[in-house]
SETI-513983 format. One line per 4 residues: their letters; for each residue x, y, z of C-alpha. Coordinates in steps of 0.001 Angstrom, whole numbers. Example, Ala and Ser with C-alpha at 12.3 -4.5 7.8 and 13.67 -1.06 7.14 Angstrom:
% residues 2
AS) 12300,-4500,7800  13670,-1060,7140
END
This chain:
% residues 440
XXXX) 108235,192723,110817  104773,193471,112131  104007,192191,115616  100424,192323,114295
XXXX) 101368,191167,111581  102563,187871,113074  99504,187457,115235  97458,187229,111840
XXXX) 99737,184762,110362  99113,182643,113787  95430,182934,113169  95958,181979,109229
XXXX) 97615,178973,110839  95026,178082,113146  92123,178695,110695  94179,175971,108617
XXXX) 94522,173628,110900  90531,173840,111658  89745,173261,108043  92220,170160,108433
XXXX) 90472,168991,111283  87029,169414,110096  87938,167230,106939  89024,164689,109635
XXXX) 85835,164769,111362  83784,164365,107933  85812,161503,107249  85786,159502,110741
XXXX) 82182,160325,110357  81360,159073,107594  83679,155775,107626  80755,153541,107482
XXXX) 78546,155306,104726  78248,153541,101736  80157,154952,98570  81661,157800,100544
XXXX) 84589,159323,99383  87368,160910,101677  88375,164682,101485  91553,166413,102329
XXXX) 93157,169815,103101  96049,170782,100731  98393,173718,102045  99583,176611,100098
XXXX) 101604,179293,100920  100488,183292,100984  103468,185306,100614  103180,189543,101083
XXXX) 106037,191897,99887  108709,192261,101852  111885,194921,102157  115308,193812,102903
XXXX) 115330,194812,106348  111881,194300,107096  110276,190876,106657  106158,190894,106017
XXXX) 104849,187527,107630  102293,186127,104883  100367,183398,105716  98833,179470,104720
XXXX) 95768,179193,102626  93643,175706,102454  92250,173919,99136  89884,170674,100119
XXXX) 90474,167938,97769  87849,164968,97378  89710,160976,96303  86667,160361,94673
XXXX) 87993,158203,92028  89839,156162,94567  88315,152673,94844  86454,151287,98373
XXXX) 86489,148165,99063  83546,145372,98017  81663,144069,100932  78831,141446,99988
XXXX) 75542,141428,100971  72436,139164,101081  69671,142449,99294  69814,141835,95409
XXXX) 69442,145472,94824  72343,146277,96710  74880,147071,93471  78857,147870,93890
XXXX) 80567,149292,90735  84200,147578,90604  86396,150215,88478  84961,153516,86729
XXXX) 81890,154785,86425  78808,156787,88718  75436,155358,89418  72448,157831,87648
XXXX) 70250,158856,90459  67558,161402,90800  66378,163570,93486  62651,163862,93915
XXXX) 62685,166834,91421  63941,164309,88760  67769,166193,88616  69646,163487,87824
XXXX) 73045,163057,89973  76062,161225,90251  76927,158270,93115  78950,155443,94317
XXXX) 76019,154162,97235  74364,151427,95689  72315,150403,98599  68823,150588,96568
XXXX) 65901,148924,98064  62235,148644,96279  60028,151632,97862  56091,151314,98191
XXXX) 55677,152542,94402  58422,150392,93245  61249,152770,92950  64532,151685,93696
XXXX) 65587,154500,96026  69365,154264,97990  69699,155138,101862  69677,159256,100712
XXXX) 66179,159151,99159  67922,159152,95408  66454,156702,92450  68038,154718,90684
XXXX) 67900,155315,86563  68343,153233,84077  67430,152748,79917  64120,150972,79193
XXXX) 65275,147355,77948  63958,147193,74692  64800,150761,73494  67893,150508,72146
XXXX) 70258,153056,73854  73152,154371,72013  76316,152654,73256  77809,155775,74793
XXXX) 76218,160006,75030  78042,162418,75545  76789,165435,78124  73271,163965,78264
XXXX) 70570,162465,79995  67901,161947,77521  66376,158133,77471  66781,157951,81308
XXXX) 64396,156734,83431  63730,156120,87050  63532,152253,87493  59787,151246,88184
XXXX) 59629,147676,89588  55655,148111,89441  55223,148778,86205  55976,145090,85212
XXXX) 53660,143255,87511  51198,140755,86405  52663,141331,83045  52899,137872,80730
XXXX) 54265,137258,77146  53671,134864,74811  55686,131989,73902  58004,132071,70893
XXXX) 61081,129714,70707  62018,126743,72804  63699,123216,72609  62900,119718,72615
XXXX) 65068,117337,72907  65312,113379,72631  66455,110256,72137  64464,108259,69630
XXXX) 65001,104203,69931  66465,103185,66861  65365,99300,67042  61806,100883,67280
XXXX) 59362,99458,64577  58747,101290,61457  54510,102531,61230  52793,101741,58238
XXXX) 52050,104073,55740  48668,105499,55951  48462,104999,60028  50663,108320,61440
XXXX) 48971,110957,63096  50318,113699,60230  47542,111602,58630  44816,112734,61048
XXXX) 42911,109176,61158  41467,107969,63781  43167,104394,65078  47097,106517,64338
XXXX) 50206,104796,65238  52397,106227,67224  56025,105011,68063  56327,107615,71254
XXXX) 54387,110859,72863  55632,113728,74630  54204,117017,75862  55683,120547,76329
XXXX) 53526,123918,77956  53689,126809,76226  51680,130483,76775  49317,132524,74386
XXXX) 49444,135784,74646  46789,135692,77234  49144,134184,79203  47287,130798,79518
XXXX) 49116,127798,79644  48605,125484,76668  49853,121928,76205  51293,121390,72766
XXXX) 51518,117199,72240  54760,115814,70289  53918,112582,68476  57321,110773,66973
XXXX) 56702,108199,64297  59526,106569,62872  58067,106045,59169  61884,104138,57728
XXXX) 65078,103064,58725  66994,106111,60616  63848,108404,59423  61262,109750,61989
XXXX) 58034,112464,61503  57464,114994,63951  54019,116214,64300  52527,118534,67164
XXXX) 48755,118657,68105  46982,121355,70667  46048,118303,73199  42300,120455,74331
XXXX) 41758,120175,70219  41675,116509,70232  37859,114597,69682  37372,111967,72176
XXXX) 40654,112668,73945  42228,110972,71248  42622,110988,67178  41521,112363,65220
XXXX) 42144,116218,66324  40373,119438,65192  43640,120071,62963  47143,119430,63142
XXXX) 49029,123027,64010  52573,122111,62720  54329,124247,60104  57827,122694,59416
XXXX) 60601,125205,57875  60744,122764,55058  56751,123503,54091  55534,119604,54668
XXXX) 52299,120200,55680  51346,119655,59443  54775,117924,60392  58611,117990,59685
XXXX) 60676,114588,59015  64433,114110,60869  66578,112065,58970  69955,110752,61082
XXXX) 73173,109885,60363  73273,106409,61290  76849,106596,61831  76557,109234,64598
XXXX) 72921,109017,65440  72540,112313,65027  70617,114626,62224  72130,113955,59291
XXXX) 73141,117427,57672  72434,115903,54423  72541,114985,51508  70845,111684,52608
XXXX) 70040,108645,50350  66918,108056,52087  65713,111076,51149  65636,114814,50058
XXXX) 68964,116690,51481  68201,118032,55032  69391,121336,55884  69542,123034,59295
XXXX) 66554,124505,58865  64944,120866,58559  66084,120832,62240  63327,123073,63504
XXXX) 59895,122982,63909  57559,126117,63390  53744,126051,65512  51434,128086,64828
XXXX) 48406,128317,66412  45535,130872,65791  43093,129836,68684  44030,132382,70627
XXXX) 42453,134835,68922  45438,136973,68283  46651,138895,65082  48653,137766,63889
XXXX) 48705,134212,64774  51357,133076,67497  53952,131197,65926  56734,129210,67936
XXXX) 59765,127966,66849  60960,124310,68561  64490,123694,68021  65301,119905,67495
XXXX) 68583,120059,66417  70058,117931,69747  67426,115255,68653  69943,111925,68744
XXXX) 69141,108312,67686  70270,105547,69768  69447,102122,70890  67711,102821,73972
XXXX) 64400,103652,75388  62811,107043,74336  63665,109414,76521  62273,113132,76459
XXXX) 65053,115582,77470  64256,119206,79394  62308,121142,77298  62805,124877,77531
XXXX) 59948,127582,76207  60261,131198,76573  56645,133329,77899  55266,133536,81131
XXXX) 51931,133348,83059  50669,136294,84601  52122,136503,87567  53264,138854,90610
XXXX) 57330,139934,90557  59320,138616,93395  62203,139713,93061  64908,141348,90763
XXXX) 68298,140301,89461  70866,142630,88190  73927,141331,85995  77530,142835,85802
XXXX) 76067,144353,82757  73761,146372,84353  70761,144252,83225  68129,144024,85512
XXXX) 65622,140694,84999  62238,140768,87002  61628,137141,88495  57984,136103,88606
XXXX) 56855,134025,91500  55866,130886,88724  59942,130903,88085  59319,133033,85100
XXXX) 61656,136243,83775  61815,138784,81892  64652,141882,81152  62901,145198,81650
XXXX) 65855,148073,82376  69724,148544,81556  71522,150082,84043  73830,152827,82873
XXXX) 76998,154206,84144  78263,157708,83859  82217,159124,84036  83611,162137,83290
XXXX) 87037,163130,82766  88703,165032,85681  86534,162389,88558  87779,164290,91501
XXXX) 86706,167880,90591  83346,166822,90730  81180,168721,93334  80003,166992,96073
XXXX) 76164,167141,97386  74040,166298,100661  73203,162966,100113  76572,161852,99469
XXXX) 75904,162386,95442  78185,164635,92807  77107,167494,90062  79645,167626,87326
XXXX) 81301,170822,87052  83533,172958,84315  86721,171314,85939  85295,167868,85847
XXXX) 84464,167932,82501  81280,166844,80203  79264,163686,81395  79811,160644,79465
XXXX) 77177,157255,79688  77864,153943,78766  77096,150968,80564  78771,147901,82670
XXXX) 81799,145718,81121  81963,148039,77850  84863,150872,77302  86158,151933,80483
XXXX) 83190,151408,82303  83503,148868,85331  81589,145694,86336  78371,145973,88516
XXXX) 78803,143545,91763  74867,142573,92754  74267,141564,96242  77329,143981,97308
XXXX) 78331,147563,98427  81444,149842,98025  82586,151033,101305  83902,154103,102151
XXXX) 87896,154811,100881  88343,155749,104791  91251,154756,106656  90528,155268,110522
XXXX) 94363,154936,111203  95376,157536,108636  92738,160032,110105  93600,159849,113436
XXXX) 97440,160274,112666  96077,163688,110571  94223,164424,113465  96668,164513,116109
XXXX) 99162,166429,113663  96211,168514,113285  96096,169394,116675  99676,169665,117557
XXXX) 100383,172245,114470  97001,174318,115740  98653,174411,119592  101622,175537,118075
XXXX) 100506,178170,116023  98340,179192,119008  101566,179321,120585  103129,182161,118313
XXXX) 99454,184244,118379  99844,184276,122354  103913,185260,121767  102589,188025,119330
XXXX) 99996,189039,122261  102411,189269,125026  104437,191526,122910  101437,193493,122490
XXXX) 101245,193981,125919  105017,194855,126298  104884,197736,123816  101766,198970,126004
XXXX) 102765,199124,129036  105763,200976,127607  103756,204158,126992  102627,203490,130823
END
């Protein structure tokens, strides 16, 4: 056995120990950054060839190890853009050189040019919504894109579908022939008038007027006027704009089931059989100058018929105004919805996640971010809620996987093994000394 020998294997000890304690110190550090993942020092022993009467001291040599797929705890928030994965899956950021990385800190906030850029300076990526992303790629990054707030301001969109509902009185009186307002006279009867606001793709507001006429028993027209196209704020209008599914010209007819009070599905003796697409009612208006002509489709299938007073229900109409976003909301699928400040919204990005095999060989970066590597395994992207992918927690943040009270116990045995191998170094020194002053 070497005396020197033995004083290495003290320093191999001590050097150990250091790396130990340093991983303690990241972690304490870092106990309150978002997403951060603990590491660890793993021992291993270096053995040298040794003789049967002469033992070779070896020493210990250190591998860090990263619980980067272990799971930190949810804490919620009141930022909207603060996002917390719950199970598998990375965040896509980029750097400012657009290389995309891998992270758990979802603590994005909306930069000056609309970014969404997390506490380290990374953006956020995401597909365009709208451009049909494949449900998973494998080892790939093509389709990405940093998330632009901006680029959807004082954007509007044209109404397309809605619905209308309401109760029509069934004790109201039946309107002579020749007197509705499908036939565009002036003097037309009406049994009951409602209003709903639509857009053109200009994004002005235009108010489309519902005029219900019940022409026979448990039978009532629809028709649908542009209310600026009317002459003398009344009848007779410019022309009628409604284009019923079942091709009667300017209006559709609703037949109930006067045992329900409810759209008959037909066949009817009153009348021709309805069917359910008799239950809709197509507008399409031209004025607006576009090509080719907006067209929006009312559902009226929740149209009942009892004996009470007309009464309109809520009608809902997709489109929007122009008008400034206010904010952003981002679903457990990853789908992030701009709100307009008139109440308006509208999808524009899908959040994607990314995984890869072996989670904890990843390579960690500054910035608290990962590169894959060969032990990690390829990249695979997906999104929210499908596969193995997790669920997206808006308004929330992972917190570090940092127990204080485990690290401090590792610290102190960190410190007691260092003192003791600094104990055998200064045993292996003294020695030294003795075998010098020998020779004296």
């Amino acid at each position: 056995m070497s005396i020197f020998g033995t004083m290495k294997t003290a320093v191999s000890g001590m050097n150990a120990q250091a790396n130990r304690l340093g991983t303690v110190g990241d972690n304490i550090a870092n106990s309150s950054t978002v997403g951060y993942k603990r590491s660890s020092t793993a021992f291993s022993t270096l053995v040298l060839p040794s003789t049967q009467g002469s033992y070779s001291s070896g020493g210990v040599e250190t591998n860090v190890r990263y619980s980067i797929a272990d799971q930190g705890g949810i804490q919620y928030t009141t930022s909207s853009t603060d996002l917390a994965i719950q199970g598998e899956g990375f965040f896509i950021v980029s750097d400012p050189n657009g290389t995309p990385y891998l992270t758990r800190a979802g603590a994005f906030v909306k930069d000056a040019t609309g970014f969404l850029k997390n506490t380290a300076g990374f953006n956020l990526m995401g597909y365009p919504y709208g451009a049909n992303p494949p449900a998973a790629v494998v080892n790939g990054f093509n389709g990405l894109e940093e998330i632009n707030i901006n680029d959807f301001g004082m954007v509007s969109s044209p109404s397309t579908a809605g619905s209308f509902p309401a109760n029509l009185d069934k004790g109201a009186a039946i309107v002579p022939a020749g007197s509705k307002p499908s036939d565009n006279v002036a003097g037309s009867v009406i049994t009951n008038k409602s209003s709903l606001t639509a857009y053109d793709h200009a994004g002005a507001k235009v108010l489309y007027d519902f005029y219900y006429t019940k022409t026979a028993a448990n039978e009532w027209e629809v028709t649908v006027y542009r209310q600026d196209q009317a002459t003398n704020g009344g009848f007779p209008y410019i022309g009628a704009l409604a284009t019923p599914a079942s091709a009667i010209t300017s209006t559709v007819t609703l037949r109930f089931d006067p045992n329900t009070n409810k759209l008959a599905a037909g066949p009817y003796s009153a009348g021709p059989p309805i069917t359910g697409s008799d239950k809709q009612l197509t507008v399409t208006d031209p004025t607006d100058g576009a090509t080719p002509a907006q067209t929006i489709t009312i559902d009226l299938s929740d149209m009942t018929q009892f004996a009470t007073a007309f009464t309109p229900g809520k009608g809902i109409i997709d489109g929007n105004a122009p008008s400034p976003i206010t904010d952003v909301e981002i679903g457990g699928d990853g789908l992030v919805t701009a709100v307009y400040q008139d109440g308006g919204r509208r999808p524009i990005y899908q959040v994607a996640l990314a995984t890869v095999p072996s989670i904890d060989n990843l390579l960690p970066q500054n910035g608290n971010v990962y590169l894959p590597t060969n032990d990690s395994g390829v990249v695979t992207i997906g999104f929210p809620q499908a596969g193995a992918f997790g669920q997206i927690y808006s308004g929330a943040l992972e917190s570090s996987n940092v127990d204080i009270a485990s690290e401090l116990t590792e610290m102190i045995e960190s410190q007691r093994v260092y003192t003791a191998n600094s104990k055998v170094f200064q045993t292996g020194s003294d020695l030294m000394d003795v075998l010098i002053n020998l020779k004296r």
